[in-house]
C-alpha positions in Angstrom: 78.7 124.6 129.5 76.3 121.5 130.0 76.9 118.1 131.0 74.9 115.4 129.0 74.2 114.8 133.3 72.7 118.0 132.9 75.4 119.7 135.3 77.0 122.5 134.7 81.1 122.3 134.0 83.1 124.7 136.2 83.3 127.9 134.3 87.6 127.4 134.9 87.7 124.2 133.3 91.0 124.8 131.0 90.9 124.0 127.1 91.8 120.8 125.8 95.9 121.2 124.6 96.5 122.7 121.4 96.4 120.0 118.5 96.7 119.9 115.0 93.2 120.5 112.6 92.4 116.5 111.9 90.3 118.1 108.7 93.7 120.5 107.6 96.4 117.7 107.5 98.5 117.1 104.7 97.6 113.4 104.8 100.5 111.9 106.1 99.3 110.4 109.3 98.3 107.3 108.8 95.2 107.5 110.8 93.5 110.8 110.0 90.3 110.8 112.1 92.3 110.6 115.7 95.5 112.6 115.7 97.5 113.0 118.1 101.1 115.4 117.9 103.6 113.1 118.0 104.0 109.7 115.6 107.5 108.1 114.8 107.0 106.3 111.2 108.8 103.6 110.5 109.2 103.4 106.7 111.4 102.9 104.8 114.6 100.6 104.4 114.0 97.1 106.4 116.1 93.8 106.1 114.1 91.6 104.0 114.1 87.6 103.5 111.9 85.2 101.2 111.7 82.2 103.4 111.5 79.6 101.1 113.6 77.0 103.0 111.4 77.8 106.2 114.9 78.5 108.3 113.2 81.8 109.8 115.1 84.9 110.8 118.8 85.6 112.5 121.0 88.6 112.1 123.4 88.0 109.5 121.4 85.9 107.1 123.4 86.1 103.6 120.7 86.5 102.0 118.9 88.9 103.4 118.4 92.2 101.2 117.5 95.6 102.1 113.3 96.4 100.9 111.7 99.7 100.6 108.5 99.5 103.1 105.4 100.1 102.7 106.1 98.4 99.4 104.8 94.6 98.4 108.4 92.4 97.6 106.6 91.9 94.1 106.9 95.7 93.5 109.9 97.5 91.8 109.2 100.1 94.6 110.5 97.8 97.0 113.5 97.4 95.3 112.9 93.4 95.5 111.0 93.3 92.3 110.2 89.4 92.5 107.0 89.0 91.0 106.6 85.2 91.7 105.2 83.3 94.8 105.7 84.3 98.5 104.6 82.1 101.0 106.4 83.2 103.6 109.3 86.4 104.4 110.4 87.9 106.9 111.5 91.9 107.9 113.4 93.1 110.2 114.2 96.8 111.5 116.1 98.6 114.5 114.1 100.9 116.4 116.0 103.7 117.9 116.1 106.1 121.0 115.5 108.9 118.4 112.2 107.8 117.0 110.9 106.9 120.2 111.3 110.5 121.1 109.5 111.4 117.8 106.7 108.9 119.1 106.3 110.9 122.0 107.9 108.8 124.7 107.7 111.0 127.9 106.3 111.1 132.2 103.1 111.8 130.7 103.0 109.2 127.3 104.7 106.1 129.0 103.5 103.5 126.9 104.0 102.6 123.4 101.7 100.9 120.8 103.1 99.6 117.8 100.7 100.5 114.8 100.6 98.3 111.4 98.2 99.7 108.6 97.8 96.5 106.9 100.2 93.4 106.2 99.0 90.8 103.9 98.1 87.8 104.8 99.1 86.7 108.2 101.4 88.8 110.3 104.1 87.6 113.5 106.0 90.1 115.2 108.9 89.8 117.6 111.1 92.6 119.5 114.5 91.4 120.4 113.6 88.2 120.2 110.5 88.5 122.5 107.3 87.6 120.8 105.0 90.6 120.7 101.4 89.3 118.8 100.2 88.0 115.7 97.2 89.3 113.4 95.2 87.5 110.4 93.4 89.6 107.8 95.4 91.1 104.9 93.8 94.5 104.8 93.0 95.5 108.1 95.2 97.5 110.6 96.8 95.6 114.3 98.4 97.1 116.5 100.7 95.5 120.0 101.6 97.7 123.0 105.0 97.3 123.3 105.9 99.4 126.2 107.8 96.2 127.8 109.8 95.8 125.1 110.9 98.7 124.5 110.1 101.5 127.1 112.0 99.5 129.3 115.6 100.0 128.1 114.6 103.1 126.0 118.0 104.0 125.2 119.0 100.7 123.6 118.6 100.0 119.8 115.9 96.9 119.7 115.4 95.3 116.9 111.5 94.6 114.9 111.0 91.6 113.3 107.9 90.7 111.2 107.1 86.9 109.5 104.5 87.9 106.5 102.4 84.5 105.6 100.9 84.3 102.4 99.8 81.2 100.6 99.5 82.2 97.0 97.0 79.4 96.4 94.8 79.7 99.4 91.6 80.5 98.2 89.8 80.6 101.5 91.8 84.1 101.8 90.1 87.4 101.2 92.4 88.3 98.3 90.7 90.5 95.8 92.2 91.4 92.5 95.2 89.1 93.3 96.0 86.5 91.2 96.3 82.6 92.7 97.9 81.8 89.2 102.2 83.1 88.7 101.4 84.9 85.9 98.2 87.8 86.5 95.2 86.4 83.9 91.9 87.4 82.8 91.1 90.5 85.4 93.5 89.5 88.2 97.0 91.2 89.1 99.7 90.6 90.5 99.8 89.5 94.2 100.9 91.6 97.5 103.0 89.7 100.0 103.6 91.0 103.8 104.0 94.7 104.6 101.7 97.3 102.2 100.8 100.1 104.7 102.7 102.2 107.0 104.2 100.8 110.1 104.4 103.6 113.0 105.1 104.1 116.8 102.9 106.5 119.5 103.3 106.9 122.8 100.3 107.4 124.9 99.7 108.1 128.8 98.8 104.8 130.7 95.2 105.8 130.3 94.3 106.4 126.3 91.7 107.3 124.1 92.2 104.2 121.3 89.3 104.0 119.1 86.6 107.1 117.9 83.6 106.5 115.9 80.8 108.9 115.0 77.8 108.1 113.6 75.2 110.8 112.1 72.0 110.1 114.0 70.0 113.0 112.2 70.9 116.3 111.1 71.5 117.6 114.2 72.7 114.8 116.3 75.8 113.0 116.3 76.6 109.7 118.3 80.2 109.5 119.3 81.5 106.1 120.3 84.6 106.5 122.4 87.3 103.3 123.8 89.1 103.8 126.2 92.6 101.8 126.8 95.2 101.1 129.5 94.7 101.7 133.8 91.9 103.7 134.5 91.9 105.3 137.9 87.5 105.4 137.5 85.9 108.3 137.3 87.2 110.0 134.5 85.7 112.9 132.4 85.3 112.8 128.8 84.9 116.1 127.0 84.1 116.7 123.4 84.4 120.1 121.7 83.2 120.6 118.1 84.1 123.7 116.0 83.5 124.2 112.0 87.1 126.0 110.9 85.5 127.7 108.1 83.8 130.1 109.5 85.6 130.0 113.1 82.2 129.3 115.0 82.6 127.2 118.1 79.6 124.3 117.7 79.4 122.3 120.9 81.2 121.1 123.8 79.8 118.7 126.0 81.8 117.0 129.1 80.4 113.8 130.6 81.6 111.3 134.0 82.6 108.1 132.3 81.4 104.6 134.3 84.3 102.8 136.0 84.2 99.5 134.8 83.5 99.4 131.1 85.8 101.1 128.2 83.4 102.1 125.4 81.2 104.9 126.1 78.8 106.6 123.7 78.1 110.6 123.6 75.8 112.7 122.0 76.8 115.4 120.5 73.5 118.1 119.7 74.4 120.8 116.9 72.3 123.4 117.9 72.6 125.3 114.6 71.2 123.0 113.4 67.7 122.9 114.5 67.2 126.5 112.3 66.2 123.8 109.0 65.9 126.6 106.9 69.8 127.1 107.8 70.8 123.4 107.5 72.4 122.6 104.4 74.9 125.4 105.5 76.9 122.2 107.3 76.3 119.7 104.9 79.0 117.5 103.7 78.4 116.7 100.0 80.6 115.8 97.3 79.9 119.6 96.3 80.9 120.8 99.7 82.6 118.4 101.2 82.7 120.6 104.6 83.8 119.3 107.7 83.9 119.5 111.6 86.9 119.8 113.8 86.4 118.0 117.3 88.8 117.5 120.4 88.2 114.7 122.7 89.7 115.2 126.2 89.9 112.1 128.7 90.7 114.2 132.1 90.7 112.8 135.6 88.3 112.9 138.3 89.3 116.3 139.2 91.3 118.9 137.6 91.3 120.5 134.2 94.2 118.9 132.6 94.1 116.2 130.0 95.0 113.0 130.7 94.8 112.2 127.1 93.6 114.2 124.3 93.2 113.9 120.4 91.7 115.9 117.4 89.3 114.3 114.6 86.7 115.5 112.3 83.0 114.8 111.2 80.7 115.5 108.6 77.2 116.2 109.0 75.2 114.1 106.3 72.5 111.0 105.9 72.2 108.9 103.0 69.6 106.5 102.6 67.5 105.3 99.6 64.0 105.8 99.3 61.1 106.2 96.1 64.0 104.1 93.6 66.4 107.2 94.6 69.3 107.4 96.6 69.1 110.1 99.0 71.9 112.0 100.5 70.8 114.5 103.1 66.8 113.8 102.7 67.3 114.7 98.8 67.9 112.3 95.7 71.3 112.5 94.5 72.7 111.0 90.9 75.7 108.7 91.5 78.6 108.8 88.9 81.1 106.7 89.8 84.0 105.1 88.5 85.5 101.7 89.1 89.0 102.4 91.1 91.3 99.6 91.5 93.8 100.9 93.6 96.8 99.6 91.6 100.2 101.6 90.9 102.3 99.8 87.9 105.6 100.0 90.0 104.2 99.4 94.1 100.4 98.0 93.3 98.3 98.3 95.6 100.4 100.2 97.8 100.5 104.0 97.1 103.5 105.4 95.3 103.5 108.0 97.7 101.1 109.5 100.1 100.6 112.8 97.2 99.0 110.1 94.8 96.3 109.4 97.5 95.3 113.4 97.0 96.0 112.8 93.3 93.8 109.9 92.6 90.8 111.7 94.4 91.6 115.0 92.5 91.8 113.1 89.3 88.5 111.7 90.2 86.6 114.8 90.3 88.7 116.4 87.6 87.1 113.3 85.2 83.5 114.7 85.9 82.9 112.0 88.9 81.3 112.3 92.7 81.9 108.8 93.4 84.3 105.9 93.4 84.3 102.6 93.8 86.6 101.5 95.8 87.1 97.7 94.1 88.2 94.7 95.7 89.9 96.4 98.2 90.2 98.0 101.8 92.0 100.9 101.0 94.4 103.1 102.7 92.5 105.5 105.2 94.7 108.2 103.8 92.2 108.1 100.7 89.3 108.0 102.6 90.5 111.4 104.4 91.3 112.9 100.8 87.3 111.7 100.1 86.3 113.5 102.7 88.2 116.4 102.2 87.6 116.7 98.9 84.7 115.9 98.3 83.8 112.6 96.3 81.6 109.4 97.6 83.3 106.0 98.3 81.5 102.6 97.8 83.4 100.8 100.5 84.0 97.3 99.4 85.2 93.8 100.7 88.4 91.9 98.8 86.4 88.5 97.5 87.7 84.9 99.1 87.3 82.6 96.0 85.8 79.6 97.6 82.8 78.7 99.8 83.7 76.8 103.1 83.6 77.7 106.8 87.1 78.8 106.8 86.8 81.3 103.9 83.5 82.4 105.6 85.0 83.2 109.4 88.1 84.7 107.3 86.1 87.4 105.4 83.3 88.2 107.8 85.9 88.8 110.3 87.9 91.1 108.1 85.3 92.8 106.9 83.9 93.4 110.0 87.0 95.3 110.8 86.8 97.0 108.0 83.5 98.4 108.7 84.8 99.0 112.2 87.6 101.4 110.8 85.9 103.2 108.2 82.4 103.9 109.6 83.0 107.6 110.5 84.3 108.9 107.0 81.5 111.1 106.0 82.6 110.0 102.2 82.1 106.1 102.7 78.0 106.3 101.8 77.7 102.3 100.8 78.8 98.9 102.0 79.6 96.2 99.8 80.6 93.1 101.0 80.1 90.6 98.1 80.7 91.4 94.2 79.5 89.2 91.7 78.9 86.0 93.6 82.7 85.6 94.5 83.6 82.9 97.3 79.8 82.3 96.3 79.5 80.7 93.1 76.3 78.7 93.1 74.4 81.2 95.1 71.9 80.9 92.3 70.7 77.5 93.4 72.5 76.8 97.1 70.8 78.2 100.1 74.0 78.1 102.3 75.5 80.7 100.2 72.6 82.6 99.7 72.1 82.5 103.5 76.0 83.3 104.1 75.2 86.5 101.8 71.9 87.3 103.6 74.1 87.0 106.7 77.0 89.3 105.7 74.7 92.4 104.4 72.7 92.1 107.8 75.6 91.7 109.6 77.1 95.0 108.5 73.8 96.8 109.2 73.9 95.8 112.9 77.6 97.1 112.7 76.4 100.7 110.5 73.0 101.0 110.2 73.2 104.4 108.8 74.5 103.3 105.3 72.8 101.3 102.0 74.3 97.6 102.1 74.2 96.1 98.6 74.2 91.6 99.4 76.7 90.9 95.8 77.1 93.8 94.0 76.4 93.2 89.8 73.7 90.3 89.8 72.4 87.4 92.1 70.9 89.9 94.9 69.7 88.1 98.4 69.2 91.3 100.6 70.3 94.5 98.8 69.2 98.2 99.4 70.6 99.1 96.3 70.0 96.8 93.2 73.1 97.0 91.1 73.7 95.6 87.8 76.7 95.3 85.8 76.5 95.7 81.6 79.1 96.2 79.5 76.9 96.0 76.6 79.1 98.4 74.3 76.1 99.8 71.8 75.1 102.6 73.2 71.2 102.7 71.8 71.2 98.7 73.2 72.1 99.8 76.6 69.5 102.5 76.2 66.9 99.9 75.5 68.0 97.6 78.1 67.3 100.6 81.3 64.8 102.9 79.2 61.5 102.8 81.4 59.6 101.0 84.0 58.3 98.6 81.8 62.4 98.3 81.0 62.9 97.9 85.2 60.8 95.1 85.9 61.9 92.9 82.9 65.4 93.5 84.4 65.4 93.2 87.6 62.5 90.6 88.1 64.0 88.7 85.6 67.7 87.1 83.7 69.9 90.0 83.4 73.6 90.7 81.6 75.8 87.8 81.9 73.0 85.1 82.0 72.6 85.7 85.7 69.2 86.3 87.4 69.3 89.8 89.6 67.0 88.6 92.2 67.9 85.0 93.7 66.8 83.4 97.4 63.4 84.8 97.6 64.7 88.1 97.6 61.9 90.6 96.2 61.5 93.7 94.5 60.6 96.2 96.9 61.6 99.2 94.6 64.9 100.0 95.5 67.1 102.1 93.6 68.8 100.3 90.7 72.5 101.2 89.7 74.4 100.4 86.9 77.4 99.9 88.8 79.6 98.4 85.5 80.1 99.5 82.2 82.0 100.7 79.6 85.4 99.4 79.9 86.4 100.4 76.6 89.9 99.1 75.3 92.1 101.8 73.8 95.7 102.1 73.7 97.3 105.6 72.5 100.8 104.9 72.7 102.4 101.5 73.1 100.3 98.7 72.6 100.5 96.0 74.7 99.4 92.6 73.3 97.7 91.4 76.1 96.1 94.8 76.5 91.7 94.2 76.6 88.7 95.8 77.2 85.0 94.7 77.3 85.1 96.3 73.5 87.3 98.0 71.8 87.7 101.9 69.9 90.5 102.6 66.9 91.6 106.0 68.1 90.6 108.8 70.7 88.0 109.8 68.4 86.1 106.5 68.5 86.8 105.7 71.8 85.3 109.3 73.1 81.8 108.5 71.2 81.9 105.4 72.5 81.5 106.5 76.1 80.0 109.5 75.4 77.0 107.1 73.7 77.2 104.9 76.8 76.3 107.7 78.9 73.9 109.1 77.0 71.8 105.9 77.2 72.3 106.4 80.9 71.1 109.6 81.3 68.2 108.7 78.5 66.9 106.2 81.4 63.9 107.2 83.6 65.1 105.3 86.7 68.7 104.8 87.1 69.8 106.1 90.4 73.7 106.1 89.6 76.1 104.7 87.4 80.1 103.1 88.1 82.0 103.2 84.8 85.3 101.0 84.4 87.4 101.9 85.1 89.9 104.9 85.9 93.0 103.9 85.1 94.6 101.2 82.8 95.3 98.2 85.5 98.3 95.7 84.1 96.6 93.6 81.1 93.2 96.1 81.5 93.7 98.9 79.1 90.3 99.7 79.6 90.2 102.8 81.7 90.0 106.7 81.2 93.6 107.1 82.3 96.5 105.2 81.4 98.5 103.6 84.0 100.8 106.1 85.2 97.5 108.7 85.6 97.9 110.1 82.9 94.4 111.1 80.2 94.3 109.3 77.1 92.9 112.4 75.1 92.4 116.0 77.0 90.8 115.7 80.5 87.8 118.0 79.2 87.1 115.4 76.4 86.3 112.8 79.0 84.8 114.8 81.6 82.4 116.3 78.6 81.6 113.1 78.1 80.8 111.9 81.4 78.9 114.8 82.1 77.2 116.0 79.2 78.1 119.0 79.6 
């Protein structure tokens, strides 16, 4: 075995422990791409308070009511069901001696880090009274070592408290698809308030491997980016194994001598099957076959063979990239059909039911006849993303939209997004970054160069951060610095739409020019350089089988299944007429509150037979 020191490891070196497959979970960790075998969730029933006499927290508090967590207060699953405005509440929890055992507390995992998926908007959090850390961004995960806290007395009961902040009329906040009004209007839903993603406990040892990224370099190179956390004795050995389960054939392992000082490192990991080309696209992860890599990475001392610290994750091998007005994934041109996905449950929006409908929603997705989703207005739970890659569909990985232009909203959302990118770079399924959508937080970008500079900013900004990935500026119209040009059309006559993206000649009247919606494509001096152009909305037609509801819209509307299915089936035909769409994105998958536009109602269920709709997504 070679060193990338070009060394050779001692032929004894012992295996890194047995771990579980990070690509055969069943998708309840809440961090699939660095397992490790022990995890303590923390779930369920908290102590809950709306805090709208700002008196904060104490035991005892009359009126204080049990909640259902991961679930938003505004959700029925929460068992709160107050729909109105939450500016501030507070949860509290006791943490026991028994799920500190399940976290792994032990001689050789002495510390623990308390992990938070995501808390909307602004999160405080105490442990017996001792203040622990605070984190702003609504949709990103924090996390606090708390081994003082709690590893100190480990057979006490301590008790967790959390202060959620959220001003419903701050529009400087990355929000999304939340409404600042009481009452959701136009496309906007209700809000989220505090705690929406799983709150859990690890121990680690006092030296830890805390962050992985891997990055596809080429087809036969991966870059892994490893952090490293906690007291380092110096001199530590990092070892990396890589093995495709499928076929049980061991890929690589490489061992390296970390530095002594600095705690990110980067490794490359050769494939050495993969230099046979004609034998290539054996690995490949497509939506098609979505095959992926096993890896362990080892953090082992100085000298000796066991593992200070070890963890599983996964990979795929895969590029995407556009080139020629094509999007390419693995060197090749690939047609994108998407669909718009919102996220949103009728009784625990945006927070998953349960971890199942994360699987569901991506089988549903490919079961409609679609390779892609976009991911809209929101960061979403990395649970999905590992049923993406498992899978096998494409994720357009998108930003939740502030709703006002100022230097607050614009350190708020670069910020978040930034971590966003930082989380999600290594899912093989995530193949686009959109940070903007339809000039949200950036009204005037038509005519102000501080917002079209702020947009130029945020696309370049996430290339430094991924380079490997297309980067679309404002996703529908008003482009300053996209890979992708995407346009969004919900023109609803099908030979129209045909007209609108027949030919060339069609192209550069479009995209040089005013397109749906009154809104130029191009703005800021940005120029045509021949990208691929999407059509990344369209459709959203209204139809209600059951139950009507009376605030129930779409962008148009059909008078039974009949009608609605030539409707799309038209749409789509006008798409696949065109000579130079790369992809489309229809809205949207599911009916979303007042939006009984989409191909499923609410509760996932189709609106006429699955094969009607995939038949006519397809064509075929």
């Amino acid at each position: 075995m070679s060193t990338l020191d070009g060394t050779v490891a001692a032929p004894d070196t012992a295996p890194s422990p047995a771990l579980p497959l990070a690509s055969r979970q069943d998708g309840t960790y809440p961090r699939p791409q660095m397992l490790r075998p022990h995890w303590a969730d923390l779930d369920g029933t908290w102590s809950f308070r709306n805090d709208g006499d700002h008196t904060g927290w104490r035991a005892g508090f009359p009126d204080a009511r049990d909640i259902v967590v991961p679930f938003p207060p505004e959700s029925v699953a929460s068992g709160i069901d107050e729909p109105g405005f939450h500016p501030v509440v507070w949860y509290s929890r006791t943490i026991t001696r028994a799920e500190l055992d399940a976290a792994g507390l032990s001689d050789s995992a002495p510390r623990l880090v308390l992990h938070f998926g995501a808390v909307d908007h602004r999160a405080r959090v105490w442990i017996d009274g001792q203040f622990i850390g605070e984190h702003e961004g609504g949709h990103t995960p924090f996390s606090f070592d708390v081994t003082e806290a709690l590893a100190s007395d480990p057979d006490a009961e301590h008790t967790l408290v959390v202060r959620a902040e959220d001003d419903p009329h701050d529009l400087t906040q990355p929000r999304g698809k939340q409404d600042w009004h009481e009452e959701p209007h136009a496309i906007w839903y209700r809000r989220t308030t505090g705690i929406w993603q799983t709150v859990w406990l690890e121990a680690v040892p006092t030296a830890s491997i805390q962050y992985l990224r891997w990055t596809n370099t080429d087809h036969e190179t991966l870059r892994l980016t490893v952090r490293v956390d906690g007291v380092r004795a110096g001199g530590e050995r990092l070892r990396v194994e890589a093995r495709w389960d499928e076929r049980d054939e061991h890929l690589a392992t490489i061992e390296t001598t970390l530095g002594d000082t600095a705690n990110e490192f980067d490794v490359l990991v050769p494939l050495a099957r993969q230099s046979n080309g004609q034998a290539e696209d054996e690995l490949h992860w497509t939506p098609e076959t979505p095959r992926l890599v096993d890896a362990t990475v080892s953090l082992l001392p100085r000298e000796g063979s066991t593992p200070i610290d070890a963890v599983s994750s996964y990979f795929g091998v895969r590029t995407v990239g556009t080139d020629g007005g094509a999007f390419l994934l693995n060197g090749r041109s690939y047609d994108v059909r998407s669909v718009l996905n919102q996220g949103y449950w009728p009784d625990s929006h945006i927070a998953a039911p349960s971890r199942e409908a994360l699987r569901r929603e991506v089988e549903l997705i490919k079961e409609l006849g679609f390779n892609a989703a976009r991911n809209h207005q929101k960061i979403e739970d990395p649970r999905f993303l590992y049923w993406a890659d498992r899978l096998g569909i494409f994720v357009w990985g998108e930003a939740p939209g502030a709703y006002a232009f100022s230097p607050r909203a614009v350190q708020r959302l670069v910020r978040e997004w930034m971590d966003a990118v930082e989380r999600d770079a290594s899912h093989p399924s995530i193949v686009t970054w959109v940070p903007a959508n339809e000039s949200w937080g950036v009204q005037h970008i038509a005519t102000d160069p501080a917002q079209q500079a702020y947009a130029r900013a945020l696309a370049d900004v996430t290339r430094a951060i991924d380079p490997t990935r297309p980067v679309i500026s404002n996703d529908g119209w008003e482009h300053t610095n996209s890979d992708i040009v995407t346009i969004h059309d919900y023109e609803g006559d099908g030979p129209r739409l045909a007209a609108t993206y027949a030919d060339e000649t069609a192209r550069t009247v479009l995209v040089n020019g005013i397109g749906p919606a009154d809104r130029r494509i191009l703005v800021g001096g940005a120029v045509d350089h021949g990208q691929p152009v999407m059509l990344t909305e369209f459709g959203g037609v209204n139809y209600q089988p059951g139950a009507q509801r009376e605030d129930g819209w779409g962008y148009t509307s059909a008078s039974d299944g009949d009608d609605w299915i030539a409707r799309i089936t038209a749409l789509y035909d006008a798409i696949r007429a065109s000579s130079f769409l790369a992809g489309s994105c229809y809205t949207q998958l599911t009916d979303t509150m007042q939006e009984t536009n989409g191909l499923l109602n609410a509760d996932r269920t189709p609106k006429v037979p699955i094969e009607q709709i995939r038949r006519a997504v397809t064509g075929r």
